[in-house]
Each structure stands twice: as C-alpha cells, then as structure tokens.
C-alpha positions in Angstrom: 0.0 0.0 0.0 2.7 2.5 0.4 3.6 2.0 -2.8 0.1 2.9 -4.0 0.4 6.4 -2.0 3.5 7.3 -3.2 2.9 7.0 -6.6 -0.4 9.7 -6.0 2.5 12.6 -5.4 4.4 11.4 -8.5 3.7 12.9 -12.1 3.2 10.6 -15.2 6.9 11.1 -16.5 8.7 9.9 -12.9 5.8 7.1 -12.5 7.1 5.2 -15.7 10.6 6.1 -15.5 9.9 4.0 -12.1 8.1 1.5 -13.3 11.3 0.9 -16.3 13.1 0.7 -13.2 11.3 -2.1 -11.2 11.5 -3.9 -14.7 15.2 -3.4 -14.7 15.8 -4.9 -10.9 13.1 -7.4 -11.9 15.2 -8.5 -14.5 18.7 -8.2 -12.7 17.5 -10.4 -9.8 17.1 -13.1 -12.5 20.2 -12.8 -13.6 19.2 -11.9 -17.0 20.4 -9.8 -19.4 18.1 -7.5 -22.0 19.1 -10.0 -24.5 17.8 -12.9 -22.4 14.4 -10.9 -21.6 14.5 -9.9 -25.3 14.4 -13.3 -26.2 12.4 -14.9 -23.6 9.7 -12.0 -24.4 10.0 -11.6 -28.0 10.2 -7.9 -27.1 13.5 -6.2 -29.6 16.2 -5.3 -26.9 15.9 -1.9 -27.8 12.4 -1.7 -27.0 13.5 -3.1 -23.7 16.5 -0.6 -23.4 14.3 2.9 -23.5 11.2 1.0 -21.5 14.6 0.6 -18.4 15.8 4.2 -19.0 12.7 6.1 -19.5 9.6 3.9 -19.2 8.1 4.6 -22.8 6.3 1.1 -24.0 3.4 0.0 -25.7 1.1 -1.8 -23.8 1.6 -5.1 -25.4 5.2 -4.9 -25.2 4.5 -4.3 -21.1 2.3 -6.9 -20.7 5.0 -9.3 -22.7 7.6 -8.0 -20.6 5.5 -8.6 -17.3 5.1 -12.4 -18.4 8.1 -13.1 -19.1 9.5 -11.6 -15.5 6.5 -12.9 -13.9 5.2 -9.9 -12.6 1.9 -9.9 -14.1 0.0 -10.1 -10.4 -0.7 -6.5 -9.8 -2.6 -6.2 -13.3 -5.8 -7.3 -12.3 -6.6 -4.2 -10.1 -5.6 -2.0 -13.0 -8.8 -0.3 -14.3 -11.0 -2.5 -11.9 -14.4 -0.8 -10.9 -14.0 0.8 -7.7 -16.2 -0.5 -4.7 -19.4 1.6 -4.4 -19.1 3.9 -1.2 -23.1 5.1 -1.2 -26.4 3.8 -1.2 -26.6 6.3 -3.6 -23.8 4.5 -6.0 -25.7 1.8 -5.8 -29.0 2.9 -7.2 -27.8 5.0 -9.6 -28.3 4.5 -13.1 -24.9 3.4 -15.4 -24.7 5.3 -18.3 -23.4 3.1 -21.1 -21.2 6.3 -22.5 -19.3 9.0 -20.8 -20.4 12.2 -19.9 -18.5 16.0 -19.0 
C-alpha cells in the first residue's frame, strides 16, 4: 500500500521512469540480461532498453515484458471498478457512455 500512496504525489513522466526501473531490478534479480528478456519476451532489446531508461512502452510490449518476468499479479486491479461507497452508488443509473 505505500507504494500505492507514493505514486499519488508522483507525475506521469517519474511514474514510468519507475516502473522501467522495477522492470530493470526485476530482470537483474534473474540474472538476466536485455538480450535474455529480449528473447524470452520476444520484445526487440531496444524496446527493452528505453522501457529501463525512460519507461516509454506500448502496452503489449508491457504486458510481454510482465510475463516473461512474472510480474503480471498487480494487473488485475488495474482499471478495476471501484467499490461503491453510497447507497446512492448503488441505485444509480450506469450510463453506457461517458459524460463532462
């Protein structure tokens, strides 16, 4: 959970570079190198380069990545519905589209 409040005070730019650099130290504590996860993920080592240094991927190339290290766990929660806090949440109509 800390982690979770931490990354609220961060800004988009510092929360990827830190996520490139969890993959990193994911990757080190395996022992392998960019070429290894290259080929284990069939992600170009390049790709994996600027994802370590500066967080920039696509999200399939992520996800790839995540498999391949094993670190796919956390994903589930991302972009889960929130739990309802109201009564009022719960009777309320869902619009099927967004709205300003």
């Amino acid at each position: 959970m800390d982690n979770m409040l931490s990354i609220l005070f961060k800004s988009p730019s510092d929360i990827l570079e830190e996520l490139g650099e969890r993959a990193k130290t994911a990757r080190l504590v395996l022992g392998w190198t960019r070429k290894t996860l290259a080929m284990k993920s069939g992600i170009p080592e390049p790709t994996i380069k600027r994802f370590e240094l500066t967080g920039q991927i696509g999200t399939a190339a992520l996800l790839h990545i995540a498999l391949a290290l094993d670190m796919v766990e956390g994903l589930e929660s991302l972009f889960a519905p929130k739990p309802l806090n109201s009564m009022a949440e719960v009777t309320a109509k869902t619009r099927k589209r967004g709205h300003l």
